[in-house]
C-alpha positions as CSV (number, residue, x, y, z in Angstrom):
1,X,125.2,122.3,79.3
2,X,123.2,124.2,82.4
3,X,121.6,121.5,84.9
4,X,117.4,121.5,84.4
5,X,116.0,123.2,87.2
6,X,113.5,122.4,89.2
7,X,109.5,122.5,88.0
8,X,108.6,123.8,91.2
9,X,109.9,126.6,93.6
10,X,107.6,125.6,97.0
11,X,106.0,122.0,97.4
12,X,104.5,120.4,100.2
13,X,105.1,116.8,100.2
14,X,103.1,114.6,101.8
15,X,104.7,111.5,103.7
16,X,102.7,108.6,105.4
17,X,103.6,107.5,108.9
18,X,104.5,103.9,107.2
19,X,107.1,105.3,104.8
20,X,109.1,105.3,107.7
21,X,108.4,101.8,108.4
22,X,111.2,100.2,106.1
23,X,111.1,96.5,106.9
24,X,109.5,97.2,110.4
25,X,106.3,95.6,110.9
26,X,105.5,98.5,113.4
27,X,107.1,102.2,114.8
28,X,110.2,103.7,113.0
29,X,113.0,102.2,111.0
30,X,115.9,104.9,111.6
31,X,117.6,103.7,108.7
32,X,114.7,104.2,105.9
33,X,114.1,107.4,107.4
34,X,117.4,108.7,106.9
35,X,117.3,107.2,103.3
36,X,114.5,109.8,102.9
37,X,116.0,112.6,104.6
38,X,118.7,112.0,102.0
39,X,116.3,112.7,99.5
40,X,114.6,115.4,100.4
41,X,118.0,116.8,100.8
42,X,118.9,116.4,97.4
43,X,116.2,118.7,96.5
44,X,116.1,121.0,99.7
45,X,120.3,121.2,98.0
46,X,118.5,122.4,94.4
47,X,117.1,125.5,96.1
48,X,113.4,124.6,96.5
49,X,110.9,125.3,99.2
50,X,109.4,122.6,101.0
51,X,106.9,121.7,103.5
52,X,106.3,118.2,104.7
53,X,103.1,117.1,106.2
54,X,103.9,113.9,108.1
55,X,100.9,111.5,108.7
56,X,101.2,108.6,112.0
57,X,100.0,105.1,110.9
58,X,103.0,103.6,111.7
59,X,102.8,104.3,115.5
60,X,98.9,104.4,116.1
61,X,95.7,104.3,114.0
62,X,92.6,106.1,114.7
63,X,90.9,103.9,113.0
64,X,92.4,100.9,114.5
65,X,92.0,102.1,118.2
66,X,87.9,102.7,117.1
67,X,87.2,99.7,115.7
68,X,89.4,98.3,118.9
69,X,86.5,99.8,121.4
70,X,88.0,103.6,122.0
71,X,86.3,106.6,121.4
72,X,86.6,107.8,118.5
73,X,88.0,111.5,119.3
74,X,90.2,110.0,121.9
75,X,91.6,107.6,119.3
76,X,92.4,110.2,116.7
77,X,94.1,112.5,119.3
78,X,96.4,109.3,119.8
79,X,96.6,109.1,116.5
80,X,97.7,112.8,116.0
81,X,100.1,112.4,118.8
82,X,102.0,109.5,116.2
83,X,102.5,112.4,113.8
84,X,104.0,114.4,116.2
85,X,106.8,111.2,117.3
86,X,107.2,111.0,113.5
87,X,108.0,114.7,112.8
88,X,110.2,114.6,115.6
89,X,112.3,111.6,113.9
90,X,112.5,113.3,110.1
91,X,113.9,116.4,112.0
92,X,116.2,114.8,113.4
93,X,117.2,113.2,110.3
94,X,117.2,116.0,108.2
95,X,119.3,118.1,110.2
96,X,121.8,114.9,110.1
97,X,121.6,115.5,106.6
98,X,122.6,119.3,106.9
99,X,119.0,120.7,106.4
100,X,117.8,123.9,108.1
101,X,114.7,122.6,109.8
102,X,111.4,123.8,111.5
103,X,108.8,121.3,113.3
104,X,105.2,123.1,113.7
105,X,102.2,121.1,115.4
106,X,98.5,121.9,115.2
107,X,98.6,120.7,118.7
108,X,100.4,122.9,120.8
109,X,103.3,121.1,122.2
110,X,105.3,124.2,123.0
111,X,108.8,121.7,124.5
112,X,108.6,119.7,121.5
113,X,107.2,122.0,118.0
114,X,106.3,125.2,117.1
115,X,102.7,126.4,116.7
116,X,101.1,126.5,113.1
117,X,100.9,129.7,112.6
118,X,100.8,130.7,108.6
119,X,103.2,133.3,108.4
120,X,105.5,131.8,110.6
121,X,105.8,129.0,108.2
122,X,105.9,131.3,105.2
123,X,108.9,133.0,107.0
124,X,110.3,129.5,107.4
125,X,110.3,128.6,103.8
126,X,111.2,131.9,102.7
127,X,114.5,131.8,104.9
128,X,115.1,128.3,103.3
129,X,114.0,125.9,106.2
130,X,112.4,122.8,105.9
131,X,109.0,123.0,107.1
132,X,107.7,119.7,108.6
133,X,103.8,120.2,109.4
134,X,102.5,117.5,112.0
135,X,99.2,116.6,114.1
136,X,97.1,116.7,111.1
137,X,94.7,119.6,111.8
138,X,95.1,119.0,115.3
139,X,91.1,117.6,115.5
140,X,89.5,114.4,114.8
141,X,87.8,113.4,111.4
142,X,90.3,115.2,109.3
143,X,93.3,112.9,107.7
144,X,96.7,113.9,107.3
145,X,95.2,114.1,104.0
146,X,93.0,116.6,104.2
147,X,96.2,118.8,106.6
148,X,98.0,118.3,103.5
149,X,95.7,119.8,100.9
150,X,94.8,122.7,103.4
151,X,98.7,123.6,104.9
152,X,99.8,123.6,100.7
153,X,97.0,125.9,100.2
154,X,97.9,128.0,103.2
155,X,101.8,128.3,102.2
156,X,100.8,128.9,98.4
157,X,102.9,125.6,97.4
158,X,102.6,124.6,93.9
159,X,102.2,121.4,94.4
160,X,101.4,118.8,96.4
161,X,103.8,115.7,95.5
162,X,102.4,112.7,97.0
163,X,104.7,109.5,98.0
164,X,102.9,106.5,97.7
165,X,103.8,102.6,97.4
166,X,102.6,102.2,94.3
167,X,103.3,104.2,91.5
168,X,100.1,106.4,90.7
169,X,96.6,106.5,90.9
170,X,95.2,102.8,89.0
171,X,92.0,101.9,88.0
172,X,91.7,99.8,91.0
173,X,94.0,98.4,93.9
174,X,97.4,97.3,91.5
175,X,98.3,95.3,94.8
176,X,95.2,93.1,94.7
177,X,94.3,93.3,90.7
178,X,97.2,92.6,88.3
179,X,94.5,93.9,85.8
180,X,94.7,97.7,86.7
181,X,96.0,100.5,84.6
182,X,97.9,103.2,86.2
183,X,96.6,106.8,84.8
184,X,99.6,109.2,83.4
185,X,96.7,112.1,84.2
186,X,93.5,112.0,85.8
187,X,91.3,115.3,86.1
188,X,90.3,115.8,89.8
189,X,86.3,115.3,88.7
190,X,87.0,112.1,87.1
191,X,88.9,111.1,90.5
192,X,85.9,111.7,92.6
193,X,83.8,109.9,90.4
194,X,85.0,106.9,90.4
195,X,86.2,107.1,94.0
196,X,89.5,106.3,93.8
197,X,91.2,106.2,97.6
198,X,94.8,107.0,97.1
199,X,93.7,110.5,98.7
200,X,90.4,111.5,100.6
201,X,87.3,113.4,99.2
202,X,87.7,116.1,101.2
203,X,91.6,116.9,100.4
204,X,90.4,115.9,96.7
205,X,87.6,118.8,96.8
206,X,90.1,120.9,98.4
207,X,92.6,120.7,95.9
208,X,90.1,120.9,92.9
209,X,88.2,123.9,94.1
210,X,91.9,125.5,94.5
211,X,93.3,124.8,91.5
212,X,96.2,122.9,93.3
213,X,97.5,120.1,91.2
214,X,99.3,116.4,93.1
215,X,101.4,114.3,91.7
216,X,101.3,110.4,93.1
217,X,104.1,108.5,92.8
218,X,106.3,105.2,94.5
219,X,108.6,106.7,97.4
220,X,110.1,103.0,97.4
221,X,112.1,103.7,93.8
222,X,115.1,106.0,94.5
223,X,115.2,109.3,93.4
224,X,111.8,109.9,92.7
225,X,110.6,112.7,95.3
226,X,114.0,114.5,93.1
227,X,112.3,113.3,89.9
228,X,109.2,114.6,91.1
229,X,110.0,118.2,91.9
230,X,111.8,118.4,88.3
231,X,108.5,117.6,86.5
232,X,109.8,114.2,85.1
233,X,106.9,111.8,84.0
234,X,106.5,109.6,86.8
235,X,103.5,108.4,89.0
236,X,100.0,110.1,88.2
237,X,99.2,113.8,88.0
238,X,95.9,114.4,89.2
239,X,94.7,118.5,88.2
């Protein structure tokens, strides 16, 4: 019997900076980000195209460092700075792992990353590199969000998969409301409306103006960023 392929030749998965926490309260747990360079290899190993955009609360919050006294542009270009430690870190795990990789920055760090530059990317994925996207946008007021929604657009990914702690998009916070109901499907309209936070506005708009469908799902359960890119049922599906 032939082995299912994949539902998706090019994704862009989208990664927090604390799913590389593990049991850390703060910075990077080595060993939980090479149980996720593991599986991202598993379906970097099934052929498909991926791009990673890599977010930084782990390391340093924008938000935090405002509400702490900072300025707020000076405290997101910390804050995009994180991203750039944590790209560096899955890099080095995925080529562990065996993975081709490439590290671009939207904030030219010319030592450490490449330069976003579109083509270059597409060229990248098209060669069968893992493309790891970090500094957000490389300005302030955007979230990694937001660089997510925009690089998937740019790279004509099909997707953008999501990892999450919980396992969707609920009708309110699951953590703090035993009460809520997880959504198999939610149209992106319906999303806004209510105002459901697992993603920003903006990369909402994005990705509904565009066509570009996300599925939200639990990066803690094993397997599922492979169950994922095969189209299984799992998480939410927002289109």
């Amino acid at each position: 019997m032939p082995e299912p392929k994949p539902a998706y030749s090019r994704i862009l998965l989208k990664l927090s900076g604390e799913s590389l926490l593990g049991r850390e309260p703060h910075g990077i747990d080595f060993a939980t980000t090479t149980a996720i360079a593991k599986e991202i290899k598993e379906v970097y190993d099934l052929g498909v195209q991926i791009a990673i955009v890599i977010g930084g609360g782990n390391i340093f919050r924008g938000a935090v460092g405002t509400a702490a006294g900072l300025d707020r542009v000076s405290a997101e270009q910390m804050g995009l700075l994180a991203t750039v430690m944590n790209g560096i870190a899955l890099q080095d795990a995925l080529e562990k792992q065996g993975a081709v990789t490439r590290h671009l920055s939207a904030v030219e760090i010319k030592s450490l990353a490449e330069p976003v530059i579109r083509r270059r990317a597409l060229r990248h994925l098209e060669k069968g590199r893992v493309v790891i996207f970090s500094a957000g946008l490389g300005s302030p007021y955007f979230t990694t969000d937001t660089a997510a929604a925009l690089r998937a657009l740019e790279i004509k990914a099909e997707v953008i998969l999501k990892a999450t702690k919980v396992d969707g998009v609920y009708t309110s916070d699951p953590v703090t409301n035993a009460k809520a109901k997880r959504f198999r499907t939610i149209r992106y309209i319906d999303f806004l409306k209510r105002g459901l936070r697992v993603m920003d506005a903006t990369a909402a708009s994005l990705c509904k103006d565009n066509n570009l469908p996300i599925v939200v799902f639990n990066l803690r359960r094993r397997g599922n960023i492979k169950r994922a890119a095969m189209g299984e049922d799992i998480g939410t599906k927002v289109y």
